[in-house]
Every structure is written in C-alpha cells, then in structure tokens.
C-alpha positions in Angstrom: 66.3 137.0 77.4 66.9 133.5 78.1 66.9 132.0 81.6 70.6 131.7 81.9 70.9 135.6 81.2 68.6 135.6 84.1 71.0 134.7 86.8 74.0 136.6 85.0 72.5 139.8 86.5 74.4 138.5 90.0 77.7 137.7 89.2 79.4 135.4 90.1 76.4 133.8 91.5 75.6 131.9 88.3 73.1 128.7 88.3 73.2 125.9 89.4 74.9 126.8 92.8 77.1 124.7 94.6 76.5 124.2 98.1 78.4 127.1 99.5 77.1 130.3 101.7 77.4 133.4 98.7 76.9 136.7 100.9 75.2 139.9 98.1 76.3 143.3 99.6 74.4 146.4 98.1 71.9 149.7 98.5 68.6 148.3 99.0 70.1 144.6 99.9 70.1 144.4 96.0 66.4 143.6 96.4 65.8 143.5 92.5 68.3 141.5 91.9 67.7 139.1 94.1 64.3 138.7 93.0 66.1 138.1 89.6 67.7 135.4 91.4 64.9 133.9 92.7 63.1 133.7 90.1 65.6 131.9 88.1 65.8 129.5 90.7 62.0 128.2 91.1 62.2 127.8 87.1 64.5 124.8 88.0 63.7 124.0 90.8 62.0 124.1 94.7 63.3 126.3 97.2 63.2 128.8 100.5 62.9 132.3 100.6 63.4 133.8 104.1 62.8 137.2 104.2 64.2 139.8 106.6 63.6 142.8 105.7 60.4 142.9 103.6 62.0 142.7 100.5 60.2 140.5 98.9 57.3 141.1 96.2 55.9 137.6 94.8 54.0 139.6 92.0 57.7 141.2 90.3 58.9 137.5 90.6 55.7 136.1 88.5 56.3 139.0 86.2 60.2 137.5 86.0 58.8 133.9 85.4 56.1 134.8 83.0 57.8 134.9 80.0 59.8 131.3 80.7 56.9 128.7 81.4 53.6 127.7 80.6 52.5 127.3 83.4 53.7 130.3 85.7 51.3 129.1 89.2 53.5 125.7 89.1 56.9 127.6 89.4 55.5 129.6 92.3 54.9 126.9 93.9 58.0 125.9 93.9 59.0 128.9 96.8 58.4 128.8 100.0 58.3 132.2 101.7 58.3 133.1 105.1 59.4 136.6 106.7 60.6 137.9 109.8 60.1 141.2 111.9 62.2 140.9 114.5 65.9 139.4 115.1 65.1 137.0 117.0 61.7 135.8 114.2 64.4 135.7 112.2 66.9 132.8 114.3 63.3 130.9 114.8 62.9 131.0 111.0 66.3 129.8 110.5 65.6 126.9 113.0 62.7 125.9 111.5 64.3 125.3 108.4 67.2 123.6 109.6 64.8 120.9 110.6 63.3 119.9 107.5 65.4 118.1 104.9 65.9 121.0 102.2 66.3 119.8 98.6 67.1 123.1 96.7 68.5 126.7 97.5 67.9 128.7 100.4 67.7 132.2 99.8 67.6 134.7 102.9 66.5 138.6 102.0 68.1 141.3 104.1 69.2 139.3 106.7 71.2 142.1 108.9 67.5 144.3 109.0 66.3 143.0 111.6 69.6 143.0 113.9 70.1 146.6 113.3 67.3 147.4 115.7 68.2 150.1 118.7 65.7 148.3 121.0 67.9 144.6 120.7 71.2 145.4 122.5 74.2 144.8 120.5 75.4 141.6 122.4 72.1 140.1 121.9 72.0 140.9 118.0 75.3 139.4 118.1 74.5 136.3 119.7 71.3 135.4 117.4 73.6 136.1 114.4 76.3 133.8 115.8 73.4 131.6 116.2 71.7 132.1 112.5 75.3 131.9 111.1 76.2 128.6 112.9 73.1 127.0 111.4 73.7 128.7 108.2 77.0 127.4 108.0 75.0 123.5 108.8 72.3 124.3 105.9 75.5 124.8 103.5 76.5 121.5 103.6 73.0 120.5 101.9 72.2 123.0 99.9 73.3 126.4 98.4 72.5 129.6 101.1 72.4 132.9 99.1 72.6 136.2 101.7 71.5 139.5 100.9 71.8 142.5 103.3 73.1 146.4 103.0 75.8 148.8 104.0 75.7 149.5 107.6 73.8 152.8 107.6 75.6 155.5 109.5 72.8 155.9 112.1 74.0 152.5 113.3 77.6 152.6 112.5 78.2 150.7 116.2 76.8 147.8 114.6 79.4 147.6 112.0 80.7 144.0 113.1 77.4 142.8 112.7 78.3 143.2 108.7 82.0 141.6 109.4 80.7 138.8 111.0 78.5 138.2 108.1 81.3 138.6 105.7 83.8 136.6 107.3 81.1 133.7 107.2 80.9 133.7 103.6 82.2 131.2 101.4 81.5 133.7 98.2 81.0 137.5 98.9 80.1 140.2 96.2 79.8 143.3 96.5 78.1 146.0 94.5 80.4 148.9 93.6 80.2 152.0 95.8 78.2 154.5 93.4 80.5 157.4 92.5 80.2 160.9 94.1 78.4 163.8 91.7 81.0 166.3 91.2 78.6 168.2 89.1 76.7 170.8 90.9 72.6 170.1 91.7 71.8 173.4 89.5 73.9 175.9 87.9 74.9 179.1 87.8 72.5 181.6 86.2 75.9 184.4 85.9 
C-alpha cells in the first residue's frame, strides 16, 4: 500500500487538505480510520492531535508509519497530542492552540464525548461548543481542521443539537453509512 492509498480509506478527505473544517461521522468516531488519517498526515508533515474521547493509540499509528519511512521516531514527532476529559478541558485545549501559529493539520478525535456528559447541563455544553466551534471556524482559516465524533447514542438523545450544531459548522461532512439491520435470525430453528 502506498501512502496515498493511505488517506483514500476517508473519502473524500484525501491529502493534502485545503484549509476547510471536514466533520467524520461514524460508530466508534471512526477511531481507526482516523488514525489512518493521521498517520498519513505526520508522513508529510507536522501537526495537532486533540483528543476527546480517548481515541487515540500512538502505538497503531507507528504500526501505520512503519512501513513508509526510515526513520519512524522522526514522523512521530511530527504529532502533537494532547487529550481532554472534560468539556470544558476540551474548549481550554482548543484555546491553547488557537494561540500558537499552527503550520499543518489539526486533527480533533471525538470531539462531542466529552459534551455528552449528564453532570454538564445542556446550555453549558452548548455554550463551550459554540465557543470550540467559533475558534474552530478561526483555526480554518490557517490550516485544515479534521472532526471526528459519533451518533448521538439514544441514552442522550436530548443532546441531539449538540450533533447539528457540529454539522451545520462543517465545511465538508461525511458520514459513514448506517450498518444494515440483520434480517437473519441469531440461531435457527432445530424443527
């Protein structure tokens, strides 16, 4: 597999990426994928990986990069990782990255996780996404922002606009098909 087959496993998020917010909507915030992603990315170049959900695992995206340079401990360098716990870790982590001139991608892992909490009151959770969106929106002028996050789970189906917020931020917005319901039966009929 070459590097640009790499990036082809998130269409249409193909490399290099235009400075644009690209919004990934799928079971597990498509957390292979984006690792996929990111990996392709450091091979080229220096970047941000905010993580909002605990979705990242450095040691699948050496595996990724492995195969593609000589020197493996270089392209790791070239991420920057932080992650996030709460809602509002994850507007601080947004700020703090707005500050700093950013030179390459910014890639932000699950970012509805956190705001799904039941102990953050919905208006709150709304106005630290505003927030993270409105400076989202800024970093996007610079440099390409790449979102992941999941369905709203039913448990929190009241946090719905959360997800529509999200969406109608987007410049670019994929999302993975809908998996199709088993028809079959778990275990047939013995007579």
């Amino acid at each position: 597999m070459i590097v640009g087959q790499l990036t082809n496993v998130l269409l249409p998020f193909e490399t290099p990426l235009p400075p644009k917010r690209f919004l990934a909507i799928g079971a597990h915030a498509l957390s292979e994928r984006m690792l996929q992603l990111v990996s392709a990315l450091a091979l080229r170049q220096s970047m941000t990986v905010l993580d909002c959900g605990n979705r990242s695992n450095m040691y699948a995206v050496a595996r990724l990069i492995r195969p593609y340079t000589a020197d493996p401990v270089s392209v790791m360098r070239n991420i920057r990782l932080s992650r996030a716990f709460t809602c509002y870790q994850v507007l601080a982590m947004i700020q703090a990255t707005a500050r700093h001139p950013m030179s390459g991608p910014l890639v932000l892992l699950d970012l509805l996780a956190t705001f799904l909490d039941e102990d953050v009151k919905l208006k709150d959770s709304q106005r630290l996404l505003a927030h993270s969106l409105d400076l989202l929106t800024q970093l996007s002028h610079q440099v390409p922002v790449v979102i992941s996050t999941r369905p709203i789970p039913s448990i929190a189906e009241n946090r719905n606009i959360l997800l529509e917020e999200l969406k109608a931020c987007a410049d670019v917005c994929w999302e993975e098909p809908l998996p199709l319901p088993n028809t079959q039966k778990v275990q047939l009929e013995l007579f």
